[in-house]
C-alpha positions as a Markdown table, in Angstrom:
| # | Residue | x | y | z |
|---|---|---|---|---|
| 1 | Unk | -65.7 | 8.6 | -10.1 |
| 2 | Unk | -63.8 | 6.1 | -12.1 |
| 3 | Unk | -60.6 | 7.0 | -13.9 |
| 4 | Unk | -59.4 | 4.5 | -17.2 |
| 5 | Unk | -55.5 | 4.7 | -16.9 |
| 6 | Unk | -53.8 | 4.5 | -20.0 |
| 7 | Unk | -51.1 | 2.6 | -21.2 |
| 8 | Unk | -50.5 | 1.2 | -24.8 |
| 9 | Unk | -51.7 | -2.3 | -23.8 |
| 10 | Unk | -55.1 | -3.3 | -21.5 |
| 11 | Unk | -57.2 | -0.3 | -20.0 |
| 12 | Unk | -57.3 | -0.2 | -16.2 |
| 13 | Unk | -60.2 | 1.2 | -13.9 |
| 14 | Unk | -59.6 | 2.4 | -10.6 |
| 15 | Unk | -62.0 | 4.2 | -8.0 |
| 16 | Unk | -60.6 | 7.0 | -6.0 |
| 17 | Unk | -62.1 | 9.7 | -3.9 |
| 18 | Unk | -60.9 | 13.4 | -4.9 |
| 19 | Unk | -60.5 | 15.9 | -1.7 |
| 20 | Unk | -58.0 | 18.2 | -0.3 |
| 21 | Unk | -55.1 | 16.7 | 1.1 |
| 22 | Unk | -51.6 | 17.7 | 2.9 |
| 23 | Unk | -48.5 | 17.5 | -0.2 |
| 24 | Unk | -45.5 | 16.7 | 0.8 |
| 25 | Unk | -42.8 | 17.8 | -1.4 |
| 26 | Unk | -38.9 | 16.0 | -2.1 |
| 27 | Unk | -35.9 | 18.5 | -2.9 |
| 28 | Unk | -36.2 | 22.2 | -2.5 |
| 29 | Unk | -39.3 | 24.2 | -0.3 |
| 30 | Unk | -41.1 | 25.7 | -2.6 |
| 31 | Unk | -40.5 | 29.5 | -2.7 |
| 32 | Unk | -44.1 | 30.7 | -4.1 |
| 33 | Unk | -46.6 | 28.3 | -1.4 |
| 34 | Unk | -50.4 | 28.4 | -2.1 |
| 35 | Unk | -52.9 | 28.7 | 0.1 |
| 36 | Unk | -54.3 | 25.8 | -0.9 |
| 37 | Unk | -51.1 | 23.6 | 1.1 |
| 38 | Unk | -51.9 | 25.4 | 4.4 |
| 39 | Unk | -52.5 | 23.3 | 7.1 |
| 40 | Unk | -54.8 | 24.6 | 9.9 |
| 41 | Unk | -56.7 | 23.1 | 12.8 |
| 42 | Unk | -60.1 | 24.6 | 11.6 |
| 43 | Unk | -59.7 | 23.4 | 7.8 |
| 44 | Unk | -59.3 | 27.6 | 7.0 |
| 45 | Unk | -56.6 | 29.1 | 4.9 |
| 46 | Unk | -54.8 | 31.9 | 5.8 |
| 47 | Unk | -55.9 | 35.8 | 4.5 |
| 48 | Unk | -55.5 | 36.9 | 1.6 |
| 49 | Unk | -52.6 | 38.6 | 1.0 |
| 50 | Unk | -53.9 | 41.6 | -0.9 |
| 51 | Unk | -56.7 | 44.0 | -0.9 |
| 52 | Unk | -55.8 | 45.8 | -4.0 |
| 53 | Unk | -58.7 | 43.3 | -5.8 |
| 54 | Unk | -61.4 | 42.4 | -3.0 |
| 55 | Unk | -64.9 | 43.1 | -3.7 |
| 56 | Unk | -67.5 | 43.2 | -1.3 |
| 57 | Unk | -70.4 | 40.7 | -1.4 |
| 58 | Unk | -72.7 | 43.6 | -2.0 |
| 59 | Unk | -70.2 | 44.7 | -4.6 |
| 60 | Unk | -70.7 | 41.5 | -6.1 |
| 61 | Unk | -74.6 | 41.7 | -6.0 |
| 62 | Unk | -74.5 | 44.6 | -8.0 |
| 63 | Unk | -71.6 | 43.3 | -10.5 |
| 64 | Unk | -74.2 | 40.1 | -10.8 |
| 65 | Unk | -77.8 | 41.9 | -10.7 |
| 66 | Unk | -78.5 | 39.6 | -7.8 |
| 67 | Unk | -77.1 | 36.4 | -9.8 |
| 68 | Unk | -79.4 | 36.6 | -12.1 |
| 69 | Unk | -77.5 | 35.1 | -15.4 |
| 70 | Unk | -76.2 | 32.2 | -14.9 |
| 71 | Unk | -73.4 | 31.1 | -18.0 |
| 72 | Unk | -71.9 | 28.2 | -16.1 |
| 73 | Unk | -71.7 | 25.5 | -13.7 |
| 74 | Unk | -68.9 | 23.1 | -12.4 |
| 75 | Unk | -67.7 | 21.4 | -8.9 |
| 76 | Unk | -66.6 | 24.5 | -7.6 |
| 77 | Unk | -70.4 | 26.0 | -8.5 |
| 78 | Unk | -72.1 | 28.3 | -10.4 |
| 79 | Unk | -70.6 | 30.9 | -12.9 |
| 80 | Unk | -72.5 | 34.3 | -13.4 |
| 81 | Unk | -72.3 | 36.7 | -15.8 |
| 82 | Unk | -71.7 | 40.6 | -14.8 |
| 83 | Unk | -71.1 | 44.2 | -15.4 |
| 84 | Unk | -68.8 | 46.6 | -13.8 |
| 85 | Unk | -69.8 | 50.0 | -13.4 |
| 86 | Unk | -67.0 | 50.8 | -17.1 |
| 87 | Unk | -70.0 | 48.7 | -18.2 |
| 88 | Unk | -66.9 | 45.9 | -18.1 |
| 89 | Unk | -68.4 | 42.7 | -18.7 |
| 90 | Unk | -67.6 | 39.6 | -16.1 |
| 91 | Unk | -67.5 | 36.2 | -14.9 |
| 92 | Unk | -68.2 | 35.8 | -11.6 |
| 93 | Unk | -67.3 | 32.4 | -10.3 |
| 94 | Unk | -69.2 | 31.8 | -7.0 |
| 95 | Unk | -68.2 | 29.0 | -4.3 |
| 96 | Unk | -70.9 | 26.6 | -3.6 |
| 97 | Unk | -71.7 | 25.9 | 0.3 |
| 98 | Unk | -72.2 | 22.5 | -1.0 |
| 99 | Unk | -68.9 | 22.1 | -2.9 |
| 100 | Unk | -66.6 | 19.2 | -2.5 |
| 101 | Unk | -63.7 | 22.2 | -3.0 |
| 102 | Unk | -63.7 | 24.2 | -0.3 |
| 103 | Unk | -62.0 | 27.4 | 0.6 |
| 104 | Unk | -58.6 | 25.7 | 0.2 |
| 105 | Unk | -59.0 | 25.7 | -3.3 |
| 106 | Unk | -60.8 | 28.9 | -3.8 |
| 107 | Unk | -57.7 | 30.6 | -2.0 |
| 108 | Unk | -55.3 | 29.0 | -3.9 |
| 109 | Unk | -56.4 | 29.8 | -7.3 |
| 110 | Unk | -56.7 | 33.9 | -6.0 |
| 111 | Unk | -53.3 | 33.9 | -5.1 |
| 112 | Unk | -52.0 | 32.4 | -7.9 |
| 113 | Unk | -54.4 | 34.3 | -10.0 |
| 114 | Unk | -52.9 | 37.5 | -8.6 |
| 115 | Unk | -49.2 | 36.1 | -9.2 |
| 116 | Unk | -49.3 | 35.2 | -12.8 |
| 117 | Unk | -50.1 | 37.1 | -16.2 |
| 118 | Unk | -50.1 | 36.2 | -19.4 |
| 119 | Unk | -52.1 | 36.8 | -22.2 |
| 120 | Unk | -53.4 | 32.7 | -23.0 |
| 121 | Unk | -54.5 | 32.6 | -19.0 |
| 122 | Unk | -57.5 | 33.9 | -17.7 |
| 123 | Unk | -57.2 | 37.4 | -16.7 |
| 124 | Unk | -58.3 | 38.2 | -13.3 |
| 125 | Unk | -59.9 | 41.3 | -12.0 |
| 126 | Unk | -60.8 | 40.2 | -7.6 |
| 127 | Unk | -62.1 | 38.5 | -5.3 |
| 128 | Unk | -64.6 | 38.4 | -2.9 |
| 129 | Unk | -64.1 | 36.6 | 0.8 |
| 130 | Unk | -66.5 | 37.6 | 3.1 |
| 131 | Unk | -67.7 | 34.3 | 5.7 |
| 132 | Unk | -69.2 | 32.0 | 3.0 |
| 133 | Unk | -69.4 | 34.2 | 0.2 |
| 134 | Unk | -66.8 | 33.5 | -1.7 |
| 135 | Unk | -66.0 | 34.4 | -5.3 |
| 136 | Unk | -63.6 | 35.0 | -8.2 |
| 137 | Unk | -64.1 | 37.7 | -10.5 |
| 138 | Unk | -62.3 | 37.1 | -14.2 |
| 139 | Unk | -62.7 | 38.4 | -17.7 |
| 140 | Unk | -65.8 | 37.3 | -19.7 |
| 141 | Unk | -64.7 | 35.2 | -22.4 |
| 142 | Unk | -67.8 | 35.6 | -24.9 |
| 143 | Unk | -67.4 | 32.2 | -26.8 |
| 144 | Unk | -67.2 | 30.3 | -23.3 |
| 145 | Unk | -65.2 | 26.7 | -23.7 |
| 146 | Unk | -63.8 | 24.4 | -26.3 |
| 147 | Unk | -65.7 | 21.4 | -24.5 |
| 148 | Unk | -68.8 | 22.8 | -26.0 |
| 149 | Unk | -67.3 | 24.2 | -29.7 |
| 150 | Unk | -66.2 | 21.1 | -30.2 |
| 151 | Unk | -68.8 | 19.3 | -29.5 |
| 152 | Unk | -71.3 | 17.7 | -32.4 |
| 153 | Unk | -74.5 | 20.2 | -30.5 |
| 154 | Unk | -72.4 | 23.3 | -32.2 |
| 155 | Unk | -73.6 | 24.5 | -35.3 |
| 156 | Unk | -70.3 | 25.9 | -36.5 |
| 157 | Unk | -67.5 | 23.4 | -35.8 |
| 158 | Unk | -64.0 | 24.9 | -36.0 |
| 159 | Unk | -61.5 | 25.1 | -39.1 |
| 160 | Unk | -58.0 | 22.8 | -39.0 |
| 161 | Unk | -56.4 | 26.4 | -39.1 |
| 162 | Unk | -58.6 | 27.8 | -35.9 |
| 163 | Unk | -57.9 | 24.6 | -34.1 |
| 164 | Unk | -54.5 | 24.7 | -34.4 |
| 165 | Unk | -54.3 | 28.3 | -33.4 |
| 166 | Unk | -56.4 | 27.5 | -29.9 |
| 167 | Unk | -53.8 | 24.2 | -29.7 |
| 168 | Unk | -50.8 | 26.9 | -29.7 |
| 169 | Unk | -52.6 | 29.7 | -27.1 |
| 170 | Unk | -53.3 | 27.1 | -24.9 |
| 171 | Unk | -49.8 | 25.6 | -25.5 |
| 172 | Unk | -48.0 | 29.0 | -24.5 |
| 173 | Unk | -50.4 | 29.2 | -21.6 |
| 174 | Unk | -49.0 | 26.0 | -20.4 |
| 175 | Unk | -45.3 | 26.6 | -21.6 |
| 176 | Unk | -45.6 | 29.9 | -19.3 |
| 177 | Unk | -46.3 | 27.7 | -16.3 |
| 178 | Unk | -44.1 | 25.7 | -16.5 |
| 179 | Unk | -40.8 | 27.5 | -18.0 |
| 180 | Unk | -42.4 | 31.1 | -17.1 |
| 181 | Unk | -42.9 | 30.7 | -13.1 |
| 182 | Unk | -40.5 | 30.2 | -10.6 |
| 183 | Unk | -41.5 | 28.0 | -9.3 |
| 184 | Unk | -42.9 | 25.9 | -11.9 |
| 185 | Unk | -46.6 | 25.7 | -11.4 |
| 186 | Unk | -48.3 | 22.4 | -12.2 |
| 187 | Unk | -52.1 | 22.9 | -13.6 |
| 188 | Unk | -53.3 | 19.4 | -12.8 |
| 189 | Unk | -56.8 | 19.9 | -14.2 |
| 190 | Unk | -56.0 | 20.9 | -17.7 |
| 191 | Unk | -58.9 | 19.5 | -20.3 |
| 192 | Unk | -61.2 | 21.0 | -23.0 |
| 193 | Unk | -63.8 | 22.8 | -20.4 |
| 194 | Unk | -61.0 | 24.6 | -18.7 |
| 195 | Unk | -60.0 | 26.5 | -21.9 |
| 196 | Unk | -62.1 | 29.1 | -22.7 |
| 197 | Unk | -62.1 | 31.2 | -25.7 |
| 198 | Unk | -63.0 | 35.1 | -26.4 |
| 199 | Unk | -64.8 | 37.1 | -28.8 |
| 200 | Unk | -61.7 | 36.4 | -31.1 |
| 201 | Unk | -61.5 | 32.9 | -30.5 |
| 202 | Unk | -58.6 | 33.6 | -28.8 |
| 203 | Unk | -57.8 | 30.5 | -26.3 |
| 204 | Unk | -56.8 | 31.0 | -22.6 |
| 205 | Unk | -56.3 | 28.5 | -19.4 |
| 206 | Unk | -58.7 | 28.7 | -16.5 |
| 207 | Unk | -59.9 | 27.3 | -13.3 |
| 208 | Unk | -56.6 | 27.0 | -11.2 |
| 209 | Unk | -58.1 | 25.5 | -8.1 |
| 210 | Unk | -55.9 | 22.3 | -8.0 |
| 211 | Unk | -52.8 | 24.0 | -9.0 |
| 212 | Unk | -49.7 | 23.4 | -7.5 |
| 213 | Unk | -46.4 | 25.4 | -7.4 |
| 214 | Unk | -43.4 | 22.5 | -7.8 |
| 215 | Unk | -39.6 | 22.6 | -6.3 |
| 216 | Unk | -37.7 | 23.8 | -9.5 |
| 217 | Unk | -34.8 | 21.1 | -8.9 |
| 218 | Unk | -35.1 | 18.5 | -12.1 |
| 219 | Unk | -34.4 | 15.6 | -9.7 |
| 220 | Unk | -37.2 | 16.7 | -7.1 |
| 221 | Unk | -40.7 | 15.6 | -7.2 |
| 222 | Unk | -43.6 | 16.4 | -5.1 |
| 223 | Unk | -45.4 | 13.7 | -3.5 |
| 224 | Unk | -49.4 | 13.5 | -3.6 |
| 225 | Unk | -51.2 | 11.9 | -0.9 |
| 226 | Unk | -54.6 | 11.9 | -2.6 |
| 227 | Unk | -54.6 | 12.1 | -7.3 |
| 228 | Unk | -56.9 | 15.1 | -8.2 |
| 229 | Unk | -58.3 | 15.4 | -11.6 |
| 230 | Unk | -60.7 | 15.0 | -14.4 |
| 231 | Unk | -61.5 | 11.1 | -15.9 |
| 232 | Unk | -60.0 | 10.8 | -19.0 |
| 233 | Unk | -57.4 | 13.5 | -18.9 |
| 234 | Unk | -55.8 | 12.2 | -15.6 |
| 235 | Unk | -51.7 | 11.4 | -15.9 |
| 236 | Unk | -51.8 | 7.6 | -15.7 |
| 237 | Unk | -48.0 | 7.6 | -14.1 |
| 238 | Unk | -49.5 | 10.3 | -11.9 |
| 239 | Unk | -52.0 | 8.6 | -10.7 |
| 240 | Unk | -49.9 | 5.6 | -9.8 |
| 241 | Unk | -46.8 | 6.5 | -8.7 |
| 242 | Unk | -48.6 | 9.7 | -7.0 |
| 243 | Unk | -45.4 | 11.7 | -8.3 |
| 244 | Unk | -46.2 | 15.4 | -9.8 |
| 245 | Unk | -44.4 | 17.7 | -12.3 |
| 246 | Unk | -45.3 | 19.2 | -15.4 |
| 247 | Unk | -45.2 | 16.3 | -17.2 |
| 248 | Unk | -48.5 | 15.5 | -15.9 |
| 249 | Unk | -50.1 | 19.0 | -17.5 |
| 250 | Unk | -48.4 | 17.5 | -21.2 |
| 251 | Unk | -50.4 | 13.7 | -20.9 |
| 252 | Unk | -53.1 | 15.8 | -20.6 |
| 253 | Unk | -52.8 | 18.5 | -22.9 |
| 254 | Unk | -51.7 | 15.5 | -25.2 |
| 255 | Unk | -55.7 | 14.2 | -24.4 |
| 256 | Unk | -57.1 | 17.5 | -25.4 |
| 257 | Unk | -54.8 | 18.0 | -29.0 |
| 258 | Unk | -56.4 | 14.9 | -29.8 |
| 259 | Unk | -60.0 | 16.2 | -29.2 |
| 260 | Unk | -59.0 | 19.1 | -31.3 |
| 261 | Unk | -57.8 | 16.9 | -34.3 |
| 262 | Unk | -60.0 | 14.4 | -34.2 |
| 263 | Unk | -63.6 | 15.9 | -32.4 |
| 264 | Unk | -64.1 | 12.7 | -30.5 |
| 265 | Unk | -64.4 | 12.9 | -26.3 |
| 266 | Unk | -61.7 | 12.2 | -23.9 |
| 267 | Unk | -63.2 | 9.0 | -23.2 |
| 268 | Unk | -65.7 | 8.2 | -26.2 |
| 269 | Unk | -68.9 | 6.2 | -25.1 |
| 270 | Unk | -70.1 | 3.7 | -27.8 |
| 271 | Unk | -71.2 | 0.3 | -27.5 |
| 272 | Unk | -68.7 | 0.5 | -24.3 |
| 273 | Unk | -66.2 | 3.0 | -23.3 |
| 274 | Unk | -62.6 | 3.6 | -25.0 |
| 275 | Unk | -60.7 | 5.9 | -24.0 |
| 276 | Unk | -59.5 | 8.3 | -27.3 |
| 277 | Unk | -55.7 | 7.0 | -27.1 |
| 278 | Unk | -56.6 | 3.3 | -27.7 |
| 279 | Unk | -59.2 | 4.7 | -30.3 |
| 280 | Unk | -56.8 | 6.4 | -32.5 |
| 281 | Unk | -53.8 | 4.5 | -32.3 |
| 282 | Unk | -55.1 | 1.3 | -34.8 |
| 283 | Unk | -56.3 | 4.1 | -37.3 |
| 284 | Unk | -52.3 | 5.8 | -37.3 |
| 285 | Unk | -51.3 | 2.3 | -37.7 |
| 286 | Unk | -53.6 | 2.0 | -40.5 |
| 287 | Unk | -52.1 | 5.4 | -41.8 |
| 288 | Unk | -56.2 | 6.4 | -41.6 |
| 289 | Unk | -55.6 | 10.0 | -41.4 |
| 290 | Unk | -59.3 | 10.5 | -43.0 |
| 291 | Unk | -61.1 | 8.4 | -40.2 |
| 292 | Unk | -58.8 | 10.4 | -37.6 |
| 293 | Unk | -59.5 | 14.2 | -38.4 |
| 294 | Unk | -62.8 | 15.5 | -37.4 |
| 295 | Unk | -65.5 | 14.5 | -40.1 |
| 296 | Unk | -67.2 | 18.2 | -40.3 |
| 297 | Unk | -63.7 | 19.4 | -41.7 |
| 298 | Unk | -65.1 | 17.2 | -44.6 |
| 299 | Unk | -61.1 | 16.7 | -45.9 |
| 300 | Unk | -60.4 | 20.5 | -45.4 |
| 301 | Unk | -56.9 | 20.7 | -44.2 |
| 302 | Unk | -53.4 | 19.7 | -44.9 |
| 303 | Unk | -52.1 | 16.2 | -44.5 |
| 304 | Unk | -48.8 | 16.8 | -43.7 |
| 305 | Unk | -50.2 | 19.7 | -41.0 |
| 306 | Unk | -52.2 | 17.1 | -39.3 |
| 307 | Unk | -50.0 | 13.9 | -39.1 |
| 308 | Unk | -47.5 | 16.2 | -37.7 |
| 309 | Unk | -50.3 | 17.6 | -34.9 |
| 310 | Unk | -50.9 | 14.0 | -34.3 |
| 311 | Unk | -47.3 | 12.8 | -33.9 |
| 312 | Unk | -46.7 | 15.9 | -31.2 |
| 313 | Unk | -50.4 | 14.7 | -29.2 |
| 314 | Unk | -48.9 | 11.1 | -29.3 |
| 315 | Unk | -45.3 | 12.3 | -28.0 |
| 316 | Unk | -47.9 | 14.1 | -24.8 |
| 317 | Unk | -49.0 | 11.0 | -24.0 |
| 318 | Unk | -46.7 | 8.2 | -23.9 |
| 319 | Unk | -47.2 | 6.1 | -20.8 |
| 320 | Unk | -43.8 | 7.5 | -19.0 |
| 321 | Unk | -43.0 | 10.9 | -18.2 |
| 322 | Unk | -40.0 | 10.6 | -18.9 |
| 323 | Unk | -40.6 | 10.0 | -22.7 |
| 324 | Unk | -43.3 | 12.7 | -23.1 |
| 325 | Unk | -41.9 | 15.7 | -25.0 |
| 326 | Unk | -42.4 | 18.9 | -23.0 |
| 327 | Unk | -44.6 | 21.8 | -23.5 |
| 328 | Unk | -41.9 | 24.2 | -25.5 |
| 329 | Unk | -41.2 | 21.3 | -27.8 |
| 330 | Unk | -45.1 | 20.6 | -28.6 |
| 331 | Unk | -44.5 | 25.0 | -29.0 |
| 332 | Unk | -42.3 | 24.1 | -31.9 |
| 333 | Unk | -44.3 | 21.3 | -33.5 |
| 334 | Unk | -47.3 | 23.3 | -33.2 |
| 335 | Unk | -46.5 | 26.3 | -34.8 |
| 336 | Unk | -45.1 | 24.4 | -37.5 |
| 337 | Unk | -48.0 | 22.5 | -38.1 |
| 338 | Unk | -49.6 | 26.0 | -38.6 |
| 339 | Unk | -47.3 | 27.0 | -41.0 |
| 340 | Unk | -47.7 | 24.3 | -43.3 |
| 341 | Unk | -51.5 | 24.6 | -43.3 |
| 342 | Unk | -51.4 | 27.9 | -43.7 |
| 343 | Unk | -49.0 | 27.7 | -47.1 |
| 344 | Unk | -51.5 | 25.0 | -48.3 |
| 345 | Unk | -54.1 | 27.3 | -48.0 |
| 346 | Unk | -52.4 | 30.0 | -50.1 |
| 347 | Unk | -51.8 | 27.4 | -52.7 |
| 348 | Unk | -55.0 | 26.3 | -52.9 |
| 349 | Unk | -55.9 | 29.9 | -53.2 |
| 350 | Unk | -53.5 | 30.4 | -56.0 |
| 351 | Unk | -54.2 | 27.6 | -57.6 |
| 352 | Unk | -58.1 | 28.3 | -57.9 |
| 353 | Unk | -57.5 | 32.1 | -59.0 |
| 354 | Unk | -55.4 | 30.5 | -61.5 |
| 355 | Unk | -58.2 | 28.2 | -62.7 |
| 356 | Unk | -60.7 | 30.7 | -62.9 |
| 357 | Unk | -58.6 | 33.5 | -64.5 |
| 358 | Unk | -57.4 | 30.8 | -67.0 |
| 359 | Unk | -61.2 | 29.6 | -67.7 |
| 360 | Unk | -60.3 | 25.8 | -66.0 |
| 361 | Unk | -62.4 | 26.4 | -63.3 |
| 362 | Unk | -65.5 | 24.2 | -63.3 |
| 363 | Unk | -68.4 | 25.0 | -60.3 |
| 364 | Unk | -68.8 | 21.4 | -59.3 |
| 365 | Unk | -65.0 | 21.3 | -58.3 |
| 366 | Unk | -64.3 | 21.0 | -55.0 |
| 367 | Unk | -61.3 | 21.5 | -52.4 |
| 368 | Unk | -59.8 | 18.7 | -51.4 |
| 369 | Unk | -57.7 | 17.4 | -48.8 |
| 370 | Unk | -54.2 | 18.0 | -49.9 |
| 371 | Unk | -52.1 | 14.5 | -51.0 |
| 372 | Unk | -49.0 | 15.1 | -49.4 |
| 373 | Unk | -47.4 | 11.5 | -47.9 |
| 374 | Unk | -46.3 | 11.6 | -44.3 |
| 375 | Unk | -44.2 | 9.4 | -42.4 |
| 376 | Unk | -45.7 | 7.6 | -39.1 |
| 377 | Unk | -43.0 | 6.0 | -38.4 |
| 378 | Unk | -41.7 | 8.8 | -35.5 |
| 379 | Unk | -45.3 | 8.6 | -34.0 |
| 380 | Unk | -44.5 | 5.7 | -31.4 |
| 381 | Unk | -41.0 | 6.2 | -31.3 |
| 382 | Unk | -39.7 | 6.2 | -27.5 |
């Protein structure tokens, strides 16, 4: 797998092999350990702490109808949809034999499944561990992932207003992780594909198998003998200094605010590949908001609204950490950004009924983006 680093100068490829390795962590022991960090001479994990949420493989048969619709598939394997006997529907996420992430993974994302709630994270209902049939048994989220709405194959790309609202669930998500938990827990594979979306487009985090709980001392870090994650969205300071803390989760939610602004890939494959960052940044120093935003929004949104979204994506991914803004401040900046788009859309509103109450209004008018001038200046400041 090759993984472009980013910085705001050349682009840098390195190859690195991902696989489960020992941490070892600097500053306080971790109170909340995953099974994923257990170290055992025959490559096992240690039980499951709770039975209150274990399913039987035959259990799981009958949830699945014997496997037989199939709604996903990924490195850990093959998602099927399911029914529980409420009539309940299910995603049943199924370890492959063949999978590069073994049980260490699929342990650790139980436990921590079973440790933290909140409404913009997947909501688990079990597990099921018996020999190698493993699984985890979540909510069905009916609209599956933002990788796919925003892709150019969907028929019905997604308003400035609905993006924005997805940016903020999966922001809150995030914010809970990493303000909510004690002790901070550290996604690490945070990208489009991993937020999934429900029958009310409402956004929420999955697929914690390369999470990480995190010493909750600022001056700690925790050390990582082997970088795990997806091309594209991977922490370039991460991946070179081999340091981890939530500031890793922001460079990458950073990647996927800009998918959601501008509808291009993490890494966007042209003539040759670029990776988004270097693709936008001449076109905010050209001040070419209408070449950024998403072309099927055909100019519907609020200037202001998405300069602003783009100034909090570019403060996620500045090259050091230490710079990046953190995930309650990207909160703020989001929300904001929704309010602003949201009081453009009730003028425009007023202003049309006005227009057509008045007699002004003529069929071959159109809405258009709004004018309203903002300042750039703040979007590479350091």
């Amino acid at each position: 797998c090759r993984i472009i680093v980013i910085g705001f100068g050349a682009v840098r490829c390195f190859d690195y092999v991902v696989e489960t390795t020992k941490e070892t962590k600097i500053g306080n022991v971790c109170v909340c350990t995953f099974l994923a960090e257990a170290d055992t001479s025959n490559g096992e994990g240690r039980p499951l702490p709770s039975k209150n949420r274990q399913f039987t493989y035959a259990e799981v048969l009958n949830i699945t109808n014997n496997f037989q619709d199939v709604i996903g598939k990924g490195g850990f394997g093959t998602v099927f949809r399911g029914n529980m006997k409420d009539e309940t529907q299910v995603a049943v996420k199924m370890l492959s034999t063949s999978s590069k992430q073994g049980s260490k993974e699929f342990q650790a994302e139980a436990e921590l499944l079973m440790r933290v709630h909140h409404r913009n994270l997947a909501s688990f209902i079990g597990y099921c561990d018996e020999g190698s049939n493993m699984a985890l048994i979540y909510e069905y989220m009916a609209n599956g992932n933002l990788k796919d709405y925003l892709s150019y194959k969907s028929s019905n790309p997604l308003s400035w207003e609905r993006r924005l609202r997805i940016a903020i669930d999966a922001a809150q998500g995030l914010e809970y992780l990493h303000h909510g938990c004690k002790p901070p827990i550290i996604h690490r594979d945070v990208k489009t594909a991993n937020i999934l979306l429900s029958e009310n487009m409402d956004a929420k985090i999955a697929d914690f198998g390369l999470s990480r709980a995190i010493p909750s001392d600022d001056h700690s870090d925790v050390i990582i003998t082997t970088v795990m994650g997806t091309a594209g969205y991977l922490d370039p300071e991460y991946f070179n200094s081999r340091k981890l803390n939530e500031k890793s989760d922001v460079f990458s939610f950073g990647i996927v605010l800009l998918e959601l602004i501008t509808g291009q890939n993490a890494i966007i494959k042209k003539d040759e590949s670029i990776h988004i960052v270097h693709w936008v940044s001449p076109l905010i120093e050209r001040e070419d908001i209408g070449s950024i935003v998403d072309q099927r929004l055909h100019g519907e949104f609020d200037v202001s609204s998405a300069w602003k979204a783009l100034q909090a994506a570019m403060a996620c991914t500045r090259p050091k950490s230490l710079h990046r803004a953190t995930m309650s401040t990207v909160l703020t900046e989001l929300n904001q950004c929704l309010a602003m788009e949201l009081s453009h859309n009730r003028e425009t509103k007023e202003r049309f009924s006005e227009e057509i109450y008045s007699g002004s209004f003529h069929s071959s008018e159109v809405c258009s983006t709004s004018t309203a001038s903002y300042s750039i200046t703040s979007l590479f400041a350091r």
